[in-house]
N, C-alpha and C positions, 0 to 999 in steps of 0.2 A: 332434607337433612336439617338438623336442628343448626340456628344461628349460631350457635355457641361455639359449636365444634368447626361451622365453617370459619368463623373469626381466628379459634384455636389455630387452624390448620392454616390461615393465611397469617398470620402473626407468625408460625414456625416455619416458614415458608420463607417471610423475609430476613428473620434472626438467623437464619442456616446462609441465607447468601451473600458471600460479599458483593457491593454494589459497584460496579469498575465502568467509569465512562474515559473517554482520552478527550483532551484540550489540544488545540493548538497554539505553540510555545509560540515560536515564528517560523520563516517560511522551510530552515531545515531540522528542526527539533519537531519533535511531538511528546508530550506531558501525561503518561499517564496515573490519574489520582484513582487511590483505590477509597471507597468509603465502607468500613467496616462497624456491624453494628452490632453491638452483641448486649444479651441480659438472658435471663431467664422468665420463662412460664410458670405458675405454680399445677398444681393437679387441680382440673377440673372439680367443679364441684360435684356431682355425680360422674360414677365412671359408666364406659362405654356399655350396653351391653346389645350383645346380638342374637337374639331369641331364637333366628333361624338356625341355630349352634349349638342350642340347648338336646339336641340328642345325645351330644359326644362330651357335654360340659363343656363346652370351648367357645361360652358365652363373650370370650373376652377377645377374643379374634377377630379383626373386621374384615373377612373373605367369609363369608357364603361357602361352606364345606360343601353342599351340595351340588356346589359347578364340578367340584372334582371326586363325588361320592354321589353318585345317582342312586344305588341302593339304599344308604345310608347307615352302612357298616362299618364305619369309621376307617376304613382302606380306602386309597386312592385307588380309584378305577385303574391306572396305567399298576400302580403296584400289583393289582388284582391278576394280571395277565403277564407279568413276569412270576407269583408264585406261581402258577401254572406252569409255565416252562420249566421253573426251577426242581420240580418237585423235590425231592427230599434234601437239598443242598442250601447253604447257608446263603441268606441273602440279606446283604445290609441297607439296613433303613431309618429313618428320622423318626421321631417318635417324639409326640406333644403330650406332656401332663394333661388330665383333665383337671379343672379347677385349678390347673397353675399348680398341684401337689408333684413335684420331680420326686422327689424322695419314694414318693408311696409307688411312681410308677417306675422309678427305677428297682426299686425292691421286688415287685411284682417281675419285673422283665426278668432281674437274673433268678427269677424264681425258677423262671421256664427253661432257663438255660442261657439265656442272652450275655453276649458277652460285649459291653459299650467301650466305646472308642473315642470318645468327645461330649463333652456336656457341655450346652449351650442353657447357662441357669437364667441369663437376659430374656429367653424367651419359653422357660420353663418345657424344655424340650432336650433330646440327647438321640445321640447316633452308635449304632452298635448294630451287630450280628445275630442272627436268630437262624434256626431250622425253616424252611418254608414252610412247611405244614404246621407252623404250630403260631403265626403269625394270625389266622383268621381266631384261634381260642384267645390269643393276647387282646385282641381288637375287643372280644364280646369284654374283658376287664373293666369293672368301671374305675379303677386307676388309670385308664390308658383313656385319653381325649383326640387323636388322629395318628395313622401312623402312614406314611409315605415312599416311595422309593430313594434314594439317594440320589439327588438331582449334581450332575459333575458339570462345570462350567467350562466351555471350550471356546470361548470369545466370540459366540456367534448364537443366536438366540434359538434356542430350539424349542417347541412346545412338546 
């Protein structure tokens, strides 16, 4: 890993944490001091880019698609086998711009019919409803850069 990015990633590392130790006052107090440090980073002088990403354009993502896309369809394997089940019934899923374009891929989705429920523009991605059967023709899009199952958080880790 390039120096640069590990310095990046250890400098935002410690500007994210407050640094909290406890003193002792005397024998029935205890003191605790927080040390808080805050500033900012500027942007890298080159950005990131992740070549093994370049199928789907989602050079800019640092996850390896291909842990979670062995064919390299731009569908998550686990979404792969819920459209399966679903067949012809709606099934909502996350859906990443490729090249970071939302606009082009959200035009393209409710082209097909998709009807979106949340737009997350931070990470150039949005959540909405589609036909099952018509999610593998969205994926071949080159507007469309990954699209995923709807991962629901239930306080307990599930993969």
């Amino acid at each position: 890993m390039n120096k640069k990015i590990l310095l990046i990633l250890l400098i935002t590392l410690l500007l994210a944490t407050p640094i909290a130790y406890t003193t002792r006052g005397n024998k029935n107090t205890q003191t605790k001091k927080v040390i808080v440090i805050t500033g900012t980073i500027g942007p890298p002088e080159t950005k990131y880019i992740n070549k093994a990403n370049s199928y789907a354009g989602m050079e800019h993502w640092l996850v390896p698609l291909a842990l979670h896309d062995k064919n390299l369809n731009k569908l998550e394997d686990k979404l792969e086998t819920k459209i399966l089940e679903a067949k012809e019934k709606d099934i909502e899923v996350v859906i990443a711009a490729a090249y970071g374009d939302l606009d082009a891929a959200i035009n393209i989705f409710e082209q097909m019919g998709g009807k979106i429920t949340k737009i997350y523009r931070a990470t150039a991605s949005f959540r909405g409803t589609i036909a099952a059967d018509k999610i593998s023709i969205l994926a071949n899009k080159p507007e469309i850069g990954w699209i995923q199952r709807l991962l629901r958080f239930t306080g307990r880790y599930a993969p």
